[in-house]
Each structure stands twice: as structure tokens, then as C-alpha cells.
C-alpha positions in Angstrom: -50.1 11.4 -18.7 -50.4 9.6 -15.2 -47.9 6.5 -16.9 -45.4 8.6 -17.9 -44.9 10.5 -14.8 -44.9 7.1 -13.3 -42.7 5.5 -15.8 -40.5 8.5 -15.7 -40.1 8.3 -11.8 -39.7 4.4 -11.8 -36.6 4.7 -14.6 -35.4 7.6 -12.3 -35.4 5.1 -9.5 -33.8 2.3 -10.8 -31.2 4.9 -12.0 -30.8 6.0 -9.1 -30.1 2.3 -7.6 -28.2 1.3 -10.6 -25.7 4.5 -9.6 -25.7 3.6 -5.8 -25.2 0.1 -6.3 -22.0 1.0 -8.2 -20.6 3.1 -5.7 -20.9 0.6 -3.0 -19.2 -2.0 -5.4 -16.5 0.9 -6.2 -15.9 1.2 -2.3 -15.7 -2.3 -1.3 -13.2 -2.6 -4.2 -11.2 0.1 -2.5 -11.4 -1.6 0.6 -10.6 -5.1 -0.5 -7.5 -3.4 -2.3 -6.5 -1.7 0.9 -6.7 -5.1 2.4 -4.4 -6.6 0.1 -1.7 -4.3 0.8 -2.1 -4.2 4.4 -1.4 -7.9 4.2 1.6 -7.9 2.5 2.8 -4.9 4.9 2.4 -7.3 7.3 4.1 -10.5 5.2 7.0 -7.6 4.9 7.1 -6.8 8.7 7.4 -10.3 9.8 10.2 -11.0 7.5 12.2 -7.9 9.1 13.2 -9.5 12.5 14.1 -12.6 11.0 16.6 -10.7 8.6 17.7 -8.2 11.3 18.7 -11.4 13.1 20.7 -12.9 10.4 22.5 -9.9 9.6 23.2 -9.6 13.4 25.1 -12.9 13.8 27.4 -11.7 11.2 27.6 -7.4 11.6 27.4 -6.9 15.0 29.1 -3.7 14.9 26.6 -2.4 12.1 24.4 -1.4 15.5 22.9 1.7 13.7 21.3 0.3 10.4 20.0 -2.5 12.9 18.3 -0.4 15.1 16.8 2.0 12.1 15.0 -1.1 10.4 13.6 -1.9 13.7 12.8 1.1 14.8 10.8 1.9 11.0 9.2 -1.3 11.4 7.7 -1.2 14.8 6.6 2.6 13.6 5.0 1.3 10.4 2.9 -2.0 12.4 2.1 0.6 14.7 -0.4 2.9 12.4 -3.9 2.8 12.1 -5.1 0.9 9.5 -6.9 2.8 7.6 -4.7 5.5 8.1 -3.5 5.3 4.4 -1.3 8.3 4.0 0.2 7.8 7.6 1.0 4.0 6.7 2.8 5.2 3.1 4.6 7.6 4.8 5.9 4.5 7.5 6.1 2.2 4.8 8.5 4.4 2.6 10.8 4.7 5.8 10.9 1.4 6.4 11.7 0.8 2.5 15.0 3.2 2.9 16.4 1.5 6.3 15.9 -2.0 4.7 18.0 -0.3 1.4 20.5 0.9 4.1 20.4 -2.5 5.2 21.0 -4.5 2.6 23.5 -2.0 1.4 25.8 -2.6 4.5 25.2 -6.5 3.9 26.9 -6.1 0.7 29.9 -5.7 2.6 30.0 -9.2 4.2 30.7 -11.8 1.8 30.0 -14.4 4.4 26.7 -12.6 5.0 25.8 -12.5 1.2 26.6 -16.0 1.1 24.2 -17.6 3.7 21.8 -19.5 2.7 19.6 -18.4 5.3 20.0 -14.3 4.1 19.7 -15.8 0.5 16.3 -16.9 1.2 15.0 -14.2 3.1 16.3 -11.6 0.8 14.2 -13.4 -2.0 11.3 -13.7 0.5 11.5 -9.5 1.0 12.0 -9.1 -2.9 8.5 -11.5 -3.6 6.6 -9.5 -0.8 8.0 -6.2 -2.3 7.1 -7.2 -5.7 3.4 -8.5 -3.8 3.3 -5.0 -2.2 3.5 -3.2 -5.5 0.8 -5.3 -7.3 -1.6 -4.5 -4.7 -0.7 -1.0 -4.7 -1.3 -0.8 -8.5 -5.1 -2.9 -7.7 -5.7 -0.3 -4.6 -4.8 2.9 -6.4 -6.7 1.6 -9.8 -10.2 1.1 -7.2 -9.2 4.0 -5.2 -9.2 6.2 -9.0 -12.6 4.4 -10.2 -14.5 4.9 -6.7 -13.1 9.0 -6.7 -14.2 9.4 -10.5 -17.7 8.2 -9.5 -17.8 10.5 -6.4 -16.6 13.7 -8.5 -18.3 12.9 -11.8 -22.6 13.7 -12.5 -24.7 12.3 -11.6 -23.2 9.7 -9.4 -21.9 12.3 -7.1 -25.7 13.5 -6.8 -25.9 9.5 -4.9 -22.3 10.1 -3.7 -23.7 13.2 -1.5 -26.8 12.4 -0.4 -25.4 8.6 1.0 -22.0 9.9 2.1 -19.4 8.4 0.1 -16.2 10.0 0.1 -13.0 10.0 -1.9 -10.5 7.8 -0.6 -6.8 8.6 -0.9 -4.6 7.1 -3.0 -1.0 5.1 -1.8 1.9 7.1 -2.9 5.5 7.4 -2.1 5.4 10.3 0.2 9.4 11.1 -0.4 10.8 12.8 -3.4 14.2 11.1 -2.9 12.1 7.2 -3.6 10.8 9.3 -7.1 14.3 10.3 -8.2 16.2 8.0 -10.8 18.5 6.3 -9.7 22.4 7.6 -10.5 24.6 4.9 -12.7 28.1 5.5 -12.5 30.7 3.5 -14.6 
């Protein structure tokens, strides 16, 4: 009777290992996918004075959509890091100026035909389409680690160690959900 009372609270154990060693793996995938995007927020932001520049030299009077891409950008590099929702919130702001942006560009031919805007405009769309990759990776950790928190019996480990849900990276505005309007 002794051996299975000590077999029984050995398997328990290792259970219980199994389960915390999985959580720990679930978080640091959560963190390395918060990493990822936080690097390519940063690819993004130090793109943005380069193009702000270029569109300067040839819409000078376009002083408004200028000053709202810097002024988004210098908010969104100045969140906390792991300040996820603040950062999506930033991030989505700084993803409508640049829009605005690139929408007044359209109306300088000159503009759309540097070489120079070329190239950063295709640097912005690979970091945007970097962005969203690592946005699908992070959100895909964040749902495995918050499934393993809420579910039983890993959130029997998940309570008595202190892991916590982590939040997802969303588009905070309604407007960024909405299909787009085609008009022929």
C-alpha cells in the first residue's frame, strides 16, 4: 500500500512539473512573440522620418499630415513596452496618419515618381506585412498561454506560481475593422 501512495504522489509530481514546465514554455513564447513585433514597430518607426523627409522636399504645404505622422510616431516609440494595449492603441494611430499620408502623396506625381519614396514606400509595405506576421505568431502564443491559464488542471499550477493571462494585440479602432467602400 506504501508503493502506491508513493507511486501515486511521484506521478502527481512529475504532473505537476510536466504542467509547469509548459506554462513557462507558453509564456516565454508570448514573450518572444511580443518581441517580434516590438521589433518591427521599431523597423516601422525608423522608416517614418526618412519618408516624412521625402514627402517634405516635394509637399511643403501639406504641413498638417506631416506633423500628425510625427507626432503618432514619437507617441507610439514613447510607450512602455510591455504596455500591449497602450502600444496597439499608438500603433493603430500611427497606421491612419501614415494612410493620410500616403493619401496626400498620391497627389504629387513627382512625389510618386521618386525613386527614393518608391523604395521607402516598399520598405513601410515589407515591415507592415512583418508587423502582421508577428502579430498573428504573438496573438497565436498569447491564445495557447491564456487556454492553459484558464483550463484544469494547468490553472491549478497557473495559480499557485503566478502566471497570468496576457493580452492579446488588437486594432483598438472600429473604423481599421470596417470594409473598405469601392466605388466605381
Amino acid at each position: 500500500m506504501s508503493w502506491f501512495i508513493l507511486a501515486a504522489l511521484v506521478a502527481l509530481s512529475v504532473f505537476a512539473i510536466v504542467l509547469y514546465n509548459s506554462l513557462v514554455k507558453k509564456r516565454q513564447m508570448t514573450e518572444e512573440g511580443w518581441s517580434g513585433i516590438d521589433v518591427q514597430l521599431k523597423r516601422r518607426a525608423n522608416l517614418i522620418p526618412n519618408l516624412v523627409e521625402t514627402v517634405k522636399g516635394y509637399a511643403s504645404h501639406e504641413r498638417e499630415a506631416l506633423e500628425a505622422v510625427t507626432r503618432m510616431r514619437t507617441e507610439a516609440v514613447s510607450k512602455p513596452k510591455d504596455d500591449v494595449a497602450g502600444r496597439a492603441q499608438a500603433e493603430g494611430a500611427l497606421s491612419q496618419a501614415l494612410g493620410r499620408l500616403f493619401a496626400v502623396a498620391e497627389a504629387y506625381p513627382d512625389l510618386k515618381a521618386s525613386q527614393n519614396f518608391a523604395d521607402l514606400h516598399k520598405s513601410l509595405d515589407e515591415v507592415e506585412d512583418a508587423i502582421q506576421m508577428a502579430r498573428r505568431y504573438y496573438n497565436g502564443a498569447v491564445r495557447n498561454l491564456n487556454v492553459a491559464v484558464e483550463s484544469f488542471p494547468s490553472n491549478l499550477i497557473a495559480k499557485q506560481f503566478r502566471f497570468e493571462k496576457a493580452e492579446y494585440f488588437e486594432i483598438e479602432d472600429d473604423a481599421d475593422r470596417a470594409v473598405p467602400d469601392v466605388k466605381f
